[in-house]
N, C-alpha and C positions, 0 to 999 in steps of 0.2 A: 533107272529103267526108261523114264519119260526122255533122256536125253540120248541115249539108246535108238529109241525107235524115230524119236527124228531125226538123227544123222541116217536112218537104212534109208527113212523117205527120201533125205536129200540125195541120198546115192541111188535109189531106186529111180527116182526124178532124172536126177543124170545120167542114168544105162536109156532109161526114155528116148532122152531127145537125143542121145548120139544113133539109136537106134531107126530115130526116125530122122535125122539129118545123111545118115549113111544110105539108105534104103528109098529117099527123095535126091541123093547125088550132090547135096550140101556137103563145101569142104567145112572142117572142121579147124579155126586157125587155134583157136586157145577158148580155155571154156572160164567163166568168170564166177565164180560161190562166195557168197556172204551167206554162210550157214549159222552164223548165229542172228541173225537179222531177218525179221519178220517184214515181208514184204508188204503188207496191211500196213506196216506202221511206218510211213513217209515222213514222219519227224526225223526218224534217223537216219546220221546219214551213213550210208552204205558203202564201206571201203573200195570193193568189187565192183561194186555198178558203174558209183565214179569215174574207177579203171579204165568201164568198159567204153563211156561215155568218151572219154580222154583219147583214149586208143582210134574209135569211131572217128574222132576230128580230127586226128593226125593222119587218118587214112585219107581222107577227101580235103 
């Protein structure tokens, strides 16, 4: 059930921000989830963020 209701957040989290990226004229290129990864806990390392970070440097 506890795993459950934080997947709705994570999804609920993401109807959010495309909501408010849609609605501020933000495109949208790819969206990046590490759903099993607690954002608080900076020990680990995060598949997705990595990604995002990687992708980031290869654009500039």
């Amino acid at each position: 059930m506890i795993k459950e209701s934080f997947r709705e957040s994570i999804n609920n989290q993401g109807a959010m921000l495309l909501d408010y990226a849609y609605k501020h004229h933000f495109q949208t290129c790819k969206i990046y989830t590490d759903g099993d990864y607690s954002g608080a806990d900076i020990s680990k390392i995060r598949p997705q963020y990595s990604q995002l970070l990687h992708d980031a440097i290869q654009i500039y």
